[in-house]
C-alpha positions in Angstrom: 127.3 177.6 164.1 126.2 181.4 165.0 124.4 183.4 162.5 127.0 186.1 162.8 129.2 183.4 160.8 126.8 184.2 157.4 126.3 187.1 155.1 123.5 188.1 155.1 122.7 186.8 158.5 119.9 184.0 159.0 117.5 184.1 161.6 118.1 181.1 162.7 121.4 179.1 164.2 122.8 176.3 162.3 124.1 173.1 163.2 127.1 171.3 161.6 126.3 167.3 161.7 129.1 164.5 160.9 127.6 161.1 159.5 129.7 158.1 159.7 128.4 155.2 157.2 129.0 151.9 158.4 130.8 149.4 157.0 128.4 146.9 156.9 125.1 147.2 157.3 123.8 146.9 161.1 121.0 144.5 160.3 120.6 142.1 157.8 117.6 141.7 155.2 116.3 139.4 152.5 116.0 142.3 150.6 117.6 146.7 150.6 114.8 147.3 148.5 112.0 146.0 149.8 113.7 147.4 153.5 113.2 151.0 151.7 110.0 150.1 150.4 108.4 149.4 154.1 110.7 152.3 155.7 109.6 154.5 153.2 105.3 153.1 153.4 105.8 153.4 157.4 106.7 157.5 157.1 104.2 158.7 154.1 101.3 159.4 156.3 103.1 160.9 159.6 99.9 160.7 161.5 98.4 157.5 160.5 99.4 154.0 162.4 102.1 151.8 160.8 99.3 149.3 160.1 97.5 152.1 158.3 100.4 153.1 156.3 101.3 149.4 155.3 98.0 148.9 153.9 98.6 152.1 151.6 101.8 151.1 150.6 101.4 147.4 150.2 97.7 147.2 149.1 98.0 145.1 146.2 100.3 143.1 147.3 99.2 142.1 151.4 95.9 142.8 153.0 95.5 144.4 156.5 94.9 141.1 157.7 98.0 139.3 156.6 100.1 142.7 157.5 98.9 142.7 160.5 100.0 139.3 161.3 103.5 140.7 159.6 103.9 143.2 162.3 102.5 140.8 165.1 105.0 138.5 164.7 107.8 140.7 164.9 106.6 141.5 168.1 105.1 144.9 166.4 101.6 146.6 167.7 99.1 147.4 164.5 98.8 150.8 166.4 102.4 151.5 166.7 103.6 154.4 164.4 106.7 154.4 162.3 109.0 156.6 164.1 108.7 154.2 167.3 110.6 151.6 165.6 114.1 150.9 165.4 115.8 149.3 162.8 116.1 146.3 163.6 112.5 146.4 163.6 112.1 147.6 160.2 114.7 144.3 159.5 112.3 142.1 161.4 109.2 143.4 159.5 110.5 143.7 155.9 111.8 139.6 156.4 108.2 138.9 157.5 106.4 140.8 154.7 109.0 139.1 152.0 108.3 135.6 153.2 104.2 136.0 153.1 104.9 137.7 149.7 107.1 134.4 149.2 103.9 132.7 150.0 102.0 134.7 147.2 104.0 133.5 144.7 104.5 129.5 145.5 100.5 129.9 145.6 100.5 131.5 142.0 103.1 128.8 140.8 100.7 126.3 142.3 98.1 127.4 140.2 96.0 129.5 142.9 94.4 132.2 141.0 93.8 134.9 143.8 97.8 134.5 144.3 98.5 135.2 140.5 95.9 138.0 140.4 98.1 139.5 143.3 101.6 139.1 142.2 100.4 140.3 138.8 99.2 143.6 140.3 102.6 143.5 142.2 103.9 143.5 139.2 102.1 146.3 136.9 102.5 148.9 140.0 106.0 147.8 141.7 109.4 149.8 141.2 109.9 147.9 138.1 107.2 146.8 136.0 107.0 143.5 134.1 103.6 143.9 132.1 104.5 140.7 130.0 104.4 138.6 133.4 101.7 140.2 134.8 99.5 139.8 131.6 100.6 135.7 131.7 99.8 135.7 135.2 96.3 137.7 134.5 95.3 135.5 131.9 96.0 132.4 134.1 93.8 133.6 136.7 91.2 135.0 133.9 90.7 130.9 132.5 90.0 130.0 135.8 87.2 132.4 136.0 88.6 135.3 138.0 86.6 138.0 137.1 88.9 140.8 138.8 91.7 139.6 136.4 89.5 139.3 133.6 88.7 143.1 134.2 92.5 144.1 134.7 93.4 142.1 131.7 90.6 143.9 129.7 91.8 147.5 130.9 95.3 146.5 130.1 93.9 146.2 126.3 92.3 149.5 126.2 94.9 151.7 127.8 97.4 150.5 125.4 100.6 151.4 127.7 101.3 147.8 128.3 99.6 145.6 125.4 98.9 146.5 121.8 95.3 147.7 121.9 93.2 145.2 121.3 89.4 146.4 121.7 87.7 143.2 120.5 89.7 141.0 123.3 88.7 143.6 125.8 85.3 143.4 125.3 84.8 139.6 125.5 87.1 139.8 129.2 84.5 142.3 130.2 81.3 140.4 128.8 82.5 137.4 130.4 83.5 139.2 133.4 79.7 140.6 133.7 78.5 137.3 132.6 80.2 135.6 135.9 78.3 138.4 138.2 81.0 141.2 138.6 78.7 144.1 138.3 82.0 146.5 137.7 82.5 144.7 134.4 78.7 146.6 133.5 80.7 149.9 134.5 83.5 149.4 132.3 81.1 148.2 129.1 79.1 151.1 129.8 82.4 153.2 129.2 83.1 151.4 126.3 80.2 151.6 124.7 80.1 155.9 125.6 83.4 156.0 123.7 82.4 153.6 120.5 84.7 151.2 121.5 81.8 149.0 122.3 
């Protein structure tokens, strides 16, 4: 379309584009919104590789390791970048990341406390939060002596967005926590402590 054809007249040409939607959808997935989710990961840092850009957007949930395994059995190279891949191998790569997430979460069921500290995460900072699982799950995997969930658990106590506050309950996860070896419980005392809540 010209720019004679608009008043005032752009600088620029414009183009008129016709979509047609589907009628259903060209691949098939476990999941639409985890497919969005890895679409949506593999495009928010443009210059970084896909691998990269997985690890940012599924941190808490997959490592770079098990990602890169993901993509590797898709057929996918860690240093590919987003916009190389089709769609069918975002399908491909979504179904992989749901079934090691699947993985994550017979592994919590089974008790595994790494798995439950995981899907708990998954579930404080995914699209919808569930802060009453993910305290259950926490506290699982902070009786068996996880001292990362014992910390999470503690913070979720003193931010008070999730959980009643509960400074007491906080500070015996974190003196346990420090008590175990994890020297970032000693940070978060320290803070507690600066702000009386010690």
């Amino acid at each position: 379309v010209g720019r004679e054809c608009f008043i005032p007249s752009p600088k620029v040409d414009s183009a008129v584009v016709r979509m047609d939607l589907y009628k259903e959808p060209p691949v098939e997935v476990c999941s639409e919104k985890l497919f969005f989710r890895v679409v949506k990961a593999a495009f928010a840092q443009r210059r970084k590789t896909l691998l990269n850009c997985l690890g940012t957007g599924f941190g808490g949930q997959l490592n770079k390791d098990q990602l890169k395994e993901c993509m590797e059995s898709c057929g996918i190279s860690p240093s590919a970048r987003g916009e190389t891949l089709d769609i069918q191998a975002f399908a491909a790569l979504t179904n992989a990341i749901a079934k090691a997430m699947e993985n994550y979460r017979i592994a919590a069921e089974g008790g595994y406390d790494k798995a439950q500290l995981i899907i708990a995460l998954n579930l404080l900072n995914g699209d919808e939060p569930n802060p009453e699982e993910a305290g259950k799950l926490l506290t699982r995997a902070a009786e068996q002596g996880n001292t990362i969930a014992m910390r999470k658990l503690a913070l979720l106590y003193l931010r008070e967005d999730f959980f009643p506050a509960d400074y007491k309950k906080a500070f015996e996860l974190l003196s346990k926590a420090l008590e175990l070896g994890d020297v970032e419980a000693a940070f978060d005392l320290g803070i507690m402590y600066e702000y009386g809540e010690g």
